[in-house]
C-alpha positions in Angstrom: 87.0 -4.8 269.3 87.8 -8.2 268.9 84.1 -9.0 268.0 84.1 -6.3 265.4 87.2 -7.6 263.4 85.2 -11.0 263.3 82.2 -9.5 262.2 84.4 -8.0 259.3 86.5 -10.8 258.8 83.5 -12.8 258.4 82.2 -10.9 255.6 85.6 -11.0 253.7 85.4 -14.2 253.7 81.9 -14.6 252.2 83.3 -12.1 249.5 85.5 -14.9 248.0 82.5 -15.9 246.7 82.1 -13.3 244.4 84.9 -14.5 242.4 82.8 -17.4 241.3 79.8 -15.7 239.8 80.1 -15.8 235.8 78.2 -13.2 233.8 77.5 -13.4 230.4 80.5 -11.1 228.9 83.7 -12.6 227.6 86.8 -10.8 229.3 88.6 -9.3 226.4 92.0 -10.7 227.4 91.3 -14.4 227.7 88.9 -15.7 224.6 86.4 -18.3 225.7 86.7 -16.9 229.7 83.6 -15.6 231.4 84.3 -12.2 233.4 83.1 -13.2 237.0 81.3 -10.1 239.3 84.7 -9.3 241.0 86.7 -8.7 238.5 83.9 -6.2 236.8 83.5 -4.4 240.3 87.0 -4.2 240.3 87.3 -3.0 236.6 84.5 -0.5 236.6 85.6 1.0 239.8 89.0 1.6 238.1 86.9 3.8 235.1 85.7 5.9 238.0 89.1 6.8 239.0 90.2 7.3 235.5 86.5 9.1 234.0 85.0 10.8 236.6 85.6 14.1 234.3 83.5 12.9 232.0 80.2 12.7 234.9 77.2 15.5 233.8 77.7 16.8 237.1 80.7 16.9 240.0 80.9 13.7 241.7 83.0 12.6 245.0 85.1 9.5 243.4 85.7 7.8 246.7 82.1 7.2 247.0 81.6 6.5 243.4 83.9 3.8 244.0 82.5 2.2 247.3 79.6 2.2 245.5 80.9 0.1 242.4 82.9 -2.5 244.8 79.5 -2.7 246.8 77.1 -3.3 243.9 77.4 -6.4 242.9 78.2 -8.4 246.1 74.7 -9.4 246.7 75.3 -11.6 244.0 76.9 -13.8 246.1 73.7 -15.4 247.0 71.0 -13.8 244.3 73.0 -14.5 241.1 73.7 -12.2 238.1 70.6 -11.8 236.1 71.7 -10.4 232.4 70.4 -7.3 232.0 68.6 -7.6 228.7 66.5 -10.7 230.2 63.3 -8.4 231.8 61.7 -11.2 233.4 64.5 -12.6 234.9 65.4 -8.8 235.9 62.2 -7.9 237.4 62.5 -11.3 240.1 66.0 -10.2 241.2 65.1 -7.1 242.8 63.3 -9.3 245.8 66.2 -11.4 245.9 69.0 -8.9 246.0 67.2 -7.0 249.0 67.5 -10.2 250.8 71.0 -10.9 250.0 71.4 -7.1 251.2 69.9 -7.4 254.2 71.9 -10.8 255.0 75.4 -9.6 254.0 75.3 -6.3 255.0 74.3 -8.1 258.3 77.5 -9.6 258.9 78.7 -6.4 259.7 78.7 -4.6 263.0 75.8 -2.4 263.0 77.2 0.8 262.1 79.3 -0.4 259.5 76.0 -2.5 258.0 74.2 1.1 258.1 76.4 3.0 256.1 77.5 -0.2 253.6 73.9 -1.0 252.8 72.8 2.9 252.2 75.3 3.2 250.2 74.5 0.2 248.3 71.1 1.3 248.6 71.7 4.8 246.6 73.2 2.8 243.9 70.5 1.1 243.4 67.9 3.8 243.6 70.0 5.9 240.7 69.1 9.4 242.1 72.4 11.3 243.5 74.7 12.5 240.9 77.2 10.3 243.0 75.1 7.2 241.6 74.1 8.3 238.4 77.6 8.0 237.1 78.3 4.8 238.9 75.3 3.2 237.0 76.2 5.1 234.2 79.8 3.1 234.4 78.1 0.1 235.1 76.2 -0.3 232.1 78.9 1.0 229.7 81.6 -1.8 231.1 79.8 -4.7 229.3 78.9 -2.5 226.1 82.9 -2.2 225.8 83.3 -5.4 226.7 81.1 -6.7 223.7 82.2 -4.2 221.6 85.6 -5.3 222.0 84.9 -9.1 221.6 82.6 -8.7 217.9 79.3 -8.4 220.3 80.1 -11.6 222.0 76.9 -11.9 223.8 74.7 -9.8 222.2 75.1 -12.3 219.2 74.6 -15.6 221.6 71.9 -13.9 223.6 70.4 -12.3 219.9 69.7 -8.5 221.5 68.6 -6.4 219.3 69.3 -2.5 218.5 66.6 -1.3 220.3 67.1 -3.4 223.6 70.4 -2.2 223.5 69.3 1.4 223.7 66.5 1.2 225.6 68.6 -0.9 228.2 71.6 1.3 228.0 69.9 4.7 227.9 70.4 5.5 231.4 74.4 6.2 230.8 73.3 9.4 229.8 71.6 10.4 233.0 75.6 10.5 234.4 77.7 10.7 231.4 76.5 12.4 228.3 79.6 12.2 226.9 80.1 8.5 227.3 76.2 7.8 225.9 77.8 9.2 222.8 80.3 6.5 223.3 78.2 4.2 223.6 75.3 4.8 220.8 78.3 5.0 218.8 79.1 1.3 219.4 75.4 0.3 219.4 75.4 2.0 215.9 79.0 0.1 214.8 77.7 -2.8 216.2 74.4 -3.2 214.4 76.0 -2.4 211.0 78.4 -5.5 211.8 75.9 -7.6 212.2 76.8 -7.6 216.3 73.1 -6.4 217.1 70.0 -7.4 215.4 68.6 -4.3 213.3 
């Protein structure tokens, strides 16, 4: 047992890291301050306590929610790649598999297993389970811009069209918030926000 705790203990502690990976999006309550990966996981698995009525189809929340804390720690070693960069997105695959496989490998077998197929799911966007957790993933930093005049949309110069095209995929678990969120692509664009 003791070996175990260690094992675990030894990946909480690797987590701290977390906490220092910036993305591009401004948190709305602190001007100038990049959000770092934590505090999104922590933020957009809040929304899937608080939305999962609005998922196209019924959903089990607790594992919507591992999934959300789990996304992103692989980060830890491969970065965060912003999203509308596609060459930059298309690397990160190969190294996120290997941050997988190492993280997840801090854990005691069994736990590693179920952590990393979880994470795994996620990733692969097919359950319904992980259709809304993408579908929350993606519509986190759309607020988030929304909220702070396109903040880095306008520094990164994205346009409409990435921003659909990129986004889309909301509505494979939420039709309801890809309404939402064309809605702010639309808003946004008219504001100058997002190239036309």
């Amino acid at each position: 047992m003791n070996d175990r705790l260690e094992q675990q203990l030894s990946l909480v502690i690797e987590l701290d890291q977390l906490k220092s990976v910036l993305r591009r999006t401004r948190v709305k309550s602190a001007d100038k301050r990049l959000e770092n990966s934590a505090e999104h996981s922590w933020h957009v698995a809040l929304m899937a306590v608080l939305m999962s009525e609005h998922a196209n189809q019924p959903v089990d929340v607790s594992r919507v929610v591992k999934m959300l804390l789990l996304h992103d720690i692989v980060e830890i070693d491969a970065g965060d790649t912003f999203v509308y960069d596609t060459v930059a997105s298309e690397q990160q695959e190969e190294k996120e598999l290997a941050a997988a496989k190492r993280l997840f490998g801090l854990l005691p077998h069994d736990q590693a297993e179920e952590l990393k197929a979880l994470w795994l799911e996620f990733e692969s966007a097919k359950t319904n389970d992980a259709k809304f957790a993408k579908a929350l993933d993606r519509i986190i930093p759309m607020l988030l811009n929304y909220h702070n005049q396109g903040q880095s949309w306008q520094e990164h110069g994205v346009t409409r069209q990435q921003a659909i095209s990129v986004n889309s995929r909301i509505g494979d678990g939420s039709t309801a918030l890809w309404e939402k969120a064309q809605q702010m692509i639309e808003e946004a664009t008219l504001k100058g926000w997002l190239k036309a």
